[in-house]
C-alpha positions in Angstrom: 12.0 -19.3 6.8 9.8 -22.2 7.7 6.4 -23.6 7.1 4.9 -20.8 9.3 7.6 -17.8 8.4 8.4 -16.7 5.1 10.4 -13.5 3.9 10.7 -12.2 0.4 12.4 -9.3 -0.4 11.0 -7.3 -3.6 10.7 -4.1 -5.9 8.6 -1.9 -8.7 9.4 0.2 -11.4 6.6 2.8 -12.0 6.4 5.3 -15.3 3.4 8.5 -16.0 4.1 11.4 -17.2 6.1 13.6 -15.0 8.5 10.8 -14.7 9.9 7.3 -13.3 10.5 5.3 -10.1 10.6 2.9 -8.5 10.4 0.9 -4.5 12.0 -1.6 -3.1 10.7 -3.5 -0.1 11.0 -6.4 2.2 7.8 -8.7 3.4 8.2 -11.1 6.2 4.9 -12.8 6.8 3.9 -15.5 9.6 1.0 -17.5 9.7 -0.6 -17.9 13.0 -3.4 -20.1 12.0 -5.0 -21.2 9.3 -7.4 -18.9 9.0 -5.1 -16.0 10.0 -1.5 -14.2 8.9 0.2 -11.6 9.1 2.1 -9.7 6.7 4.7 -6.6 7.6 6.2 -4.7 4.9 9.2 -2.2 5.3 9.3 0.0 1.3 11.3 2.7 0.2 9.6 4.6 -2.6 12.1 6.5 -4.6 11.0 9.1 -7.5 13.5 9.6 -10.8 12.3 13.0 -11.1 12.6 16.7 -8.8 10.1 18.7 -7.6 9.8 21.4 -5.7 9.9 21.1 -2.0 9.0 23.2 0.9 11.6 25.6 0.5 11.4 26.3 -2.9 14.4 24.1 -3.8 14.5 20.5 -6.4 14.6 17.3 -5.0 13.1 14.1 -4.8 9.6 13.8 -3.0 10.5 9.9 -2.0 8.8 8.3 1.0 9.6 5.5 3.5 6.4 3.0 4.4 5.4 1.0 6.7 2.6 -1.6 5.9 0.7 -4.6 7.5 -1.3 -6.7 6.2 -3.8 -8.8 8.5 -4.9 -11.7 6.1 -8.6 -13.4 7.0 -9.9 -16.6 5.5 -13.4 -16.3 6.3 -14.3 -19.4 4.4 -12.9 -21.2 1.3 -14.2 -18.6 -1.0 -14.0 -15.8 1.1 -11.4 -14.0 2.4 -11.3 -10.3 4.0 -7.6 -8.5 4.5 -7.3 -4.9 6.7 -4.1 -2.9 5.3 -2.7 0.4 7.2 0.0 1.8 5.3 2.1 4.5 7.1 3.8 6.8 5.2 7.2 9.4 5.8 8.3 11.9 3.5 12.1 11.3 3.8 13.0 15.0 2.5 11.7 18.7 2.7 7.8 17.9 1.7 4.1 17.2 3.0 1.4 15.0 2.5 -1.6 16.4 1.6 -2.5 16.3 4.7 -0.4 19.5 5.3 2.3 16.9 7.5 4.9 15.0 6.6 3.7 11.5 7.4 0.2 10.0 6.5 -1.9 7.1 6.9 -3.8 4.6 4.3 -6.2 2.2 5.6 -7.8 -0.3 2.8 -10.4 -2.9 3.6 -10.3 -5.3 1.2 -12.8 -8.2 0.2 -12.5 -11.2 -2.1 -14.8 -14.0 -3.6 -13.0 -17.3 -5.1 -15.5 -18.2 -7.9 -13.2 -20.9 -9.5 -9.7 -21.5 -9.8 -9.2 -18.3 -12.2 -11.8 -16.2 -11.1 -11.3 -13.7 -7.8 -13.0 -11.0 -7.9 -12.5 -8.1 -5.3 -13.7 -5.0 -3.6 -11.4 -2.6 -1.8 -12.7 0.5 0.5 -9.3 2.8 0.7 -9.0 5.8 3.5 -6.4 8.2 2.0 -6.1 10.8 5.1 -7.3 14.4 4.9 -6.7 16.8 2.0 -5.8 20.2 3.7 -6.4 22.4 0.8 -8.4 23.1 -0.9 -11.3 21.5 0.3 -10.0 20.3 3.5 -11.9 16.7 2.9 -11.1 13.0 3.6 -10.5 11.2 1.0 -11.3 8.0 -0.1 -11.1 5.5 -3.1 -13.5 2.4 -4.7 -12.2 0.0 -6.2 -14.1 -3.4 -7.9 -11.8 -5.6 -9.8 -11.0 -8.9 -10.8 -7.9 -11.3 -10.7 -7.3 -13.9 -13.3 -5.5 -17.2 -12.9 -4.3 -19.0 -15.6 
């Protein structure tokens, strides 16, 4: 790693309902300019729990991914960052896109205010839903980020 380079390896544990997991990943991001960097990261997102796959059988519907993200610093306050996420199903199941692979593309938008204040606005293109509407789908979302 230098001043321009940096890689950090990392990981999640996730819990709802149906059950736990979990990813682990590895970013390694470069910065090109000031106003410009680039991150890539390689996950693995494992599921604790079965279900049931294309062939009627238990297993685990984990998934490998593939992510950039291309970082913009528009001005001191505002930044912009495009993210497309490819993702694999590793074993016997489909996206809802009727494949095994998918794409999700988020456009994401953020104001500095202060020091602790960022708030944000994300536009998020999930892929196609074969059934049953056969619809792309899409996602909103308006938050904020606190700094202490």
């Amino acid at each position: 790693p230098t001043d321009k380079l940096t890689i950090q390896p990392g990981g999640l544990i996730n819990d709802k309902s149906i059950g736990s997991g979990g990813a682990v990943y590895l970013d390694v991001n470069y910065k090109f300019t000031p106003w410009f960097n680039l991150t890539v990261r390689n996950r693995y997102n494992h599921n604790n729990y079965s279900s049931t796959d294309l062939n009627g059988e238990l297993d685990n519907n984990d998934s490998y991914e593939i992510g950039n993200y291309w970082n913009f610093t528009i001005t001191d306050k505002f930044s912009y960052t495009f993210e497309p996420h490819y993702f694999y199903n590793v074993n016997d199941f489909n996206s809802s896109n009727g494949t095994k692979h998918h794409w999700e593309i988020t456009n994401t938008f953020r104001y500095r205010i202060n020091e602790h204040w960022l708030p944000y606005f994300e536009l998020r293109w999930l892929d196609r839903n074969v059934g049953p509407y056969h619809r792309e789908q899409n996602q909103i979302r308006i938050g904020a980020k606190y700094f202490f």
